[in-house]
C-alpha positions as CSV (number, residue, x, y, z in Angstrom):
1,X,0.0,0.0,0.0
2,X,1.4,3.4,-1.0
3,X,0.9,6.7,1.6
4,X,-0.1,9.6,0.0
5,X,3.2,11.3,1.8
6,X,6.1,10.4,3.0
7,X,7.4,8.6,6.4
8,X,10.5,9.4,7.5
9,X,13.1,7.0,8.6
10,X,13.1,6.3,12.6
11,X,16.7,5.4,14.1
12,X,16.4,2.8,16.8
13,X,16.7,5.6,19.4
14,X,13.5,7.7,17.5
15,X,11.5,4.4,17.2
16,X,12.0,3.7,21.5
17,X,10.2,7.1,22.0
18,X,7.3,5.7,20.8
19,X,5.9,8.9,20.4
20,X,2.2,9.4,19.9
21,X,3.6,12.3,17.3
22,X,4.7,9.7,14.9
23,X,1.5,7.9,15.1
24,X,-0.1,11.0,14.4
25,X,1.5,12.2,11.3
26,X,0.8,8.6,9.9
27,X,-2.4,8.8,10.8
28,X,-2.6,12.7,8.9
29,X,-0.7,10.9,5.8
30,X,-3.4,8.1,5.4
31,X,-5.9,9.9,6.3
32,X,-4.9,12.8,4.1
33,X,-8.0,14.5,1.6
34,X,-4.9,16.0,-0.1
35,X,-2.9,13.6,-2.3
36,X,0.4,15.4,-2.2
37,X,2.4,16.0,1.4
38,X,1.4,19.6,3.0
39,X,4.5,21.6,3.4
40,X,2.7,24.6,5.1
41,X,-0.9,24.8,7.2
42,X,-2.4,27.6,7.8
43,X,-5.6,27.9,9.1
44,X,-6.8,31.9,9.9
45,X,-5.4,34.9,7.7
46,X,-2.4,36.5,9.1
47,X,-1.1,33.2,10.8
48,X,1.9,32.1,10.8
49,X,3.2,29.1,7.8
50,X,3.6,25.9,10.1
51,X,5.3,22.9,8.3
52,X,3.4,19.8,9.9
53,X,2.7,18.7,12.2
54,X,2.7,22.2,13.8
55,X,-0.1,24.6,13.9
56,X,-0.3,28.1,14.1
57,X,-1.4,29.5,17.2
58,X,-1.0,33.0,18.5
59,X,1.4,33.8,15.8
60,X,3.5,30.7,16.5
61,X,3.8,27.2,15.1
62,X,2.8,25.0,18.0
63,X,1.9,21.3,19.1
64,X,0.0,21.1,22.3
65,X,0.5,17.6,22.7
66,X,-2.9,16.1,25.1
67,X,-2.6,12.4,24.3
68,X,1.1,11.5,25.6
69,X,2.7,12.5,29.0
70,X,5.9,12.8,30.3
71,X,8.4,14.7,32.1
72,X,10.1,17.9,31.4
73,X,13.0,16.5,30.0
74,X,11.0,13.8,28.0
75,X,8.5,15.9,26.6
76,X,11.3,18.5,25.5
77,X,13.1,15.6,23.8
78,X,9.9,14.9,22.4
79,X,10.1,18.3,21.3
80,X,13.5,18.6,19.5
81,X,12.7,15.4,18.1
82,X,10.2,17.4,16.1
83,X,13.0,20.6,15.1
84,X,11.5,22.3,17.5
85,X,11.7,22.9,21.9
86,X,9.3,23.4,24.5
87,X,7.2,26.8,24.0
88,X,8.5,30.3,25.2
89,X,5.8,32.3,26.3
90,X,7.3,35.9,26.4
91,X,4.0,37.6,24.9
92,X,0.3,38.2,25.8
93,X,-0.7,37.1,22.1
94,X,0.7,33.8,22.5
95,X,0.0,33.3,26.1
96,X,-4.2,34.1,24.7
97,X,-3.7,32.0,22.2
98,X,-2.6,28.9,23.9
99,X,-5.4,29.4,26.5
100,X,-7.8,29.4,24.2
101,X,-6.7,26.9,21.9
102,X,-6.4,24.4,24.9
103,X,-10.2,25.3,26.4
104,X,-11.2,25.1,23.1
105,X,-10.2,21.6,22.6
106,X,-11.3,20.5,26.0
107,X,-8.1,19.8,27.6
108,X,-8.3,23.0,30.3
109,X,-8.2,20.3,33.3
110,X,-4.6,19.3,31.6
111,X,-1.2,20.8,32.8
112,X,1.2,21.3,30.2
113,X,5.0,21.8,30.5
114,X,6.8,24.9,28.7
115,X,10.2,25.8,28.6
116,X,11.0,28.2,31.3
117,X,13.3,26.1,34.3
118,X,15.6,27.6,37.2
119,X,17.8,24.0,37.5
120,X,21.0,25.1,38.1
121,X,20.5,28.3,38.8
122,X,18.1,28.7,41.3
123,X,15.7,31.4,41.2
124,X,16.7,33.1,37.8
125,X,14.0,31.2,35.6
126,X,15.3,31.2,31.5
127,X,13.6,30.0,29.0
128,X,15.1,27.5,26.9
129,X,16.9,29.9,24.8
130,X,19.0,31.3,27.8
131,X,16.5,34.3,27.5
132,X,14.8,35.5,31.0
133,X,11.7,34.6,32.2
134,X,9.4,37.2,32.9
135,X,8.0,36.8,36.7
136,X,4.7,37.6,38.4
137,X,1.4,38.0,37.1
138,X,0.0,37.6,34.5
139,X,2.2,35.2,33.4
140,X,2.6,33.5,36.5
141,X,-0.1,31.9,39.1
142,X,-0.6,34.8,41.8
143,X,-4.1,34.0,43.3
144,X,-3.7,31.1,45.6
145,X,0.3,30.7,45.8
146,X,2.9,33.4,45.0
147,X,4.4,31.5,42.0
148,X,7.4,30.4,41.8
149,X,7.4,29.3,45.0
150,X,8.8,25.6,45.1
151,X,12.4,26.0,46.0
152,X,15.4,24.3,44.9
153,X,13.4,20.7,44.0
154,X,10.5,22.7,41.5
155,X,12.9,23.6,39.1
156,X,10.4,23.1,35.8
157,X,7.6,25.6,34.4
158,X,4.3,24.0,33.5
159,X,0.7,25.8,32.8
160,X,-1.3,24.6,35.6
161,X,-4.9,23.2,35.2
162,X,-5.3,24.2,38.5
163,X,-4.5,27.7,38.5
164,X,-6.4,28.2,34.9
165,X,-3.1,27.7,33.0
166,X,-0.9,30.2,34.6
167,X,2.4,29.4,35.3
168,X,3.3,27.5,38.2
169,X,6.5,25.8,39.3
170,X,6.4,21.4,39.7
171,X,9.4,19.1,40.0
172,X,10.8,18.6,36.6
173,X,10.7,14.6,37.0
174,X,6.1,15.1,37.2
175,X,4.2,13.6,34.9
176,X,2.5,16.2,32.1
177,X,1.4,16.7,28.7
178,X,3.8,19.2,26.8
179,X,4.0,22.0,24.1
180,X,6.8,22.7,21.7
181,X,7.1,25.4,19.5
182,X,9.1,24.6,16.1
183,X,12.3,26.1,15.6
């Protein structure tokens, strides 16, 4: 049987993953209206071009990954696995635009780990990047808890279901669904 696009080559370290990803973009191949592979999807004007299996949300090309769990570490692997790294949230548009993407999709009672961490240098939060981290609200859970507040063994940034997906501080090694944003 011949897909209507192509599937990339897995090394034996890819293929132990087992990421639900892979299994996704076969699924989108076979499953495919479209005969010839999609390059670029873009779904509203003025969004960005996302090569798949990214989407554009606020301005960015995104996966908000709601099947597969894992930990911060994991699910950034996951992540570059894709040519791409767990999501920096450094602006209101893409902040709204994850929110809204996620309730949308009924997944608001999922946490979800970005790329902001203070391990190894506790208490000056970067995102992946190196970049700093922007601190208190509205980008970080202010209500119920002053966040970050976990000390030296929550060293990992995740949007909380609990705090209406602000930003709250978990140990890295917690279990949670992820977001990268392609590189």
């Amino acid at each position: 049987m011949h897909l209507p696009c192509p599937i990339p080559a897995l090394s034996f370290r890819e293929a132990k993953m087992k990421s639900v990803i892979g299994v996704l973009l076969i699924a989108a191949c076979v499953f495919s209206k479209d005969p010839q592979p999609r390059s670029q999807d873009v779904s509203h004007k003025g969004a960005a071009a996302c090569n798949s299996p990214y989407i554009p949300i606020g301005g960015r090309c995104l996966i908000i990954e709601s099947v597969r769990k894992g930990t911060w570490s994991g699910m950034r692997e996951m992540c570059q696995m894709l040519n791409g790294d767990l999501v920096k949230i450094n602006t209101m548009e893409i902040m709204g635009g994850i929110v809204e993407h996620i309730r949308d999709n009924g997944n608001k009672d999922h946490s979800f780990w970005v790329g902001a961490s203070d391990a190894g240098h506790e208490g000056s939060w970067t995102w992946t990047d190196g970049t700093p981290v922007a601190m208190g609200a509205p980008l970080w859970e202010q209500c119920t808890s002053r966040q970050p507040d976990g000390g030296s063994d929550q060293n990992c940034a995740m949007m909380s279901a609990w705090s209406c997906l602000h930003l709250t501080d978990v140990k890295c090694d917690s279990l949670n669904f992820g977001i990268c944003e392609a590189h």
